[in-house]
C-alpha positions in Angstrom: 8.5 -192.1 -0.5 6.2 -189.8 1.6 7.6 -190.6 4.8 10.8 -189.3 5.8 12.6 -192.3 7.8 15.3 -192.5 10.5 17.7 -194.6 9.0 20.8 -196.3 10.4 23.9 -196.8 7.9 26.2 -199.5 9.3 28.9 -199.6 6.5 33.0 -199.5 7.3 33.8 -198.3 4.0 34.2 -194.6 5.0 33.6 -193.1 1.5 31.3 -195.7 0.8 29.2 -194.4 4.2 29.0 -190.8 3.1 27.6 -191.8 -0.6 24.8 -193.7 1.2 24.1 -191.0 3.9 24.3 -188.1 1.0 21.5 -190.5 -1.0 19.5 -191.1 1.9 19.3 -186.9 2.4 18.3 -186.3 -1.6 15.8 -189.2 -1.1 14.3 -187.0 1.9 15.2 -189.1 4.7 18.0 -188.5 7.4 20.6 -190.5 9.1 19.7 -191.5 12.2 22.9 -192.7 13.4 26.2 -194.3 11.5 28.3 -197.4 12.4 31.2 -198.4 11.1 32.1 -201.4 13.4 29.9 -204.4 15.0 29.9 -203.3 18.4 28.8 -199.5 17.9 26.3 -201.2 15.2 24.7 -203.4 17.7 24.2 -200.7 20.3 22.7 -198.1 17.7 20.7 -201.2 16.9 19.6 -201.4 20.0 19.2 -198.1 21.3 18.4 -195.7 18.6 15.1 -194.3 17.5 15.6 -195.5 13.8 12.9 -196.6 10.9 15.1 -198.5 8.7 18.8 -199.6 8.3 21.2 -199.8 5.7 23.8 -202.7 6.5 27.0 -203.7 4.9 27.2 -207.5 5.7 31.3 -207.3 5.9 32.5 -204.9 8.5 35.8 -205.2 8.6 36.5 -208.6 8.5 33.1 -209.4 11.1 29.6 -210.1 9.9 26.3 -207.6 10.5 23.7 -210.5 10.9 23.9 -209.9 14.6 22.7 -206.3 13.6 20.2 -207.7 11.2 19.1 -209.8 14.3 18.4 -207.4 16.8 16.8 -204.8 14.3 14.6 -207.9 13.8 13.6 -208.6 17.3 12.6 -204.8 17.1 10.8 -204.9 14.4 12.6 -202.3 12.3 12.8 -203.4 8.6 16.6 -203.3 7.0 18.2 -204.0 4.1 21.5 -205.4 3.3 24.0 -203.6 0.9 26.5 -206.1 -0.2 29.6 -206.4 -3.1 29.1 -210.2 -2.8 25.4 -210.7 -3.6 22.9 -213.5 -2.2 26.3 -215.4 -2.3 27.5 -213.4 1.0 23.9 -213.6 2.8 23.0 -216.2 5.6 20.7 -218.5 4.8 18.0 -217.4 7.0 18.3 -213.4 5.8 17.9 -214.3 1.8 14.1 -213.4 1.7 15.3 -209.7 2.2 16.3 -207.5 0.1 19.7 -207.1 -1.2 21.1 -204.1 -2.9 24.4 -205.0 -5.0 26.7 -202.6 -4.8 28.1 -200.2 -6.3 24.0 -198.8 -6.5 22.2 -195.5 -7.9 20.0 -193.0 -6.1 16.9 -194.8 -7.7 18.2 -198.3 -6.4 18.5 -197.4 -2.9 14.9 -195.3 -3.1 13.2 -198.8 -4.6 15.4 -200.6 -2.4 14.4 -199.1 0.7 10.6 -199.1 0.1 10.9 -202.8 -0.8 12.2 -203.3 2.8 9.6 -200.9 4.7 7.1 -202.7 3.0 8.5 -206.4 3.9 
């Protein structure tokens, strides 16, 4: 990508969060903020200057579609990363695009553009 994006990782799995925001640096982008629970994800969501997201739909036991929901109302394209597949996405979200984890470098680059793009 030519652009390099302000992107918001909402993921609870600690190690999991780092991967991602270590991927997001190779792929020339930076982190513009990191949530590991709904509440700070909704207000980064709402508040930060971001250009993507990254969101785990499970954070700790509560879902991210309210994330997914605000980032929409803003206009700011996001992607779900997700152990459970298409299986674990609301109904309404399963035109967007869903990386399966455990994913590569290259899946999260494709991954990403596929979401900026819509």
């Amino acid at each position: 990508m030519a652009e390099r994006l302000r992107v918001l990782i909402v993921e609870d799995e600690m190690l999991v969060a780092m991967n991602i925001e270590d991927m997001l640096l190779d792929l020339g982008h930076e982190v513009a903020g990191l949530a590991s629970r709904l509440a700070p994800a909704l207000a980064l969501a709402e508040e930060a200057e971001i250009d993507a997201a990254v969101l785990d739909v499970n954070l700790a036991g509560e879902q991210s579609f309210p994330v997914a929901d605000l980032l929409d109302r803003r206009g700011i394209p996001f992607l779900f990363a997700t152990g459970y597949g298409l299986g674990g996405i609301e109904e309404r979200y399963r035109g967007r695009v869903v990386l399966q984890k455990p994913f590569r470098l290259a899946d999260l680059g494709a991954a990403l553009q596929s979401a900026i793009q819509g």
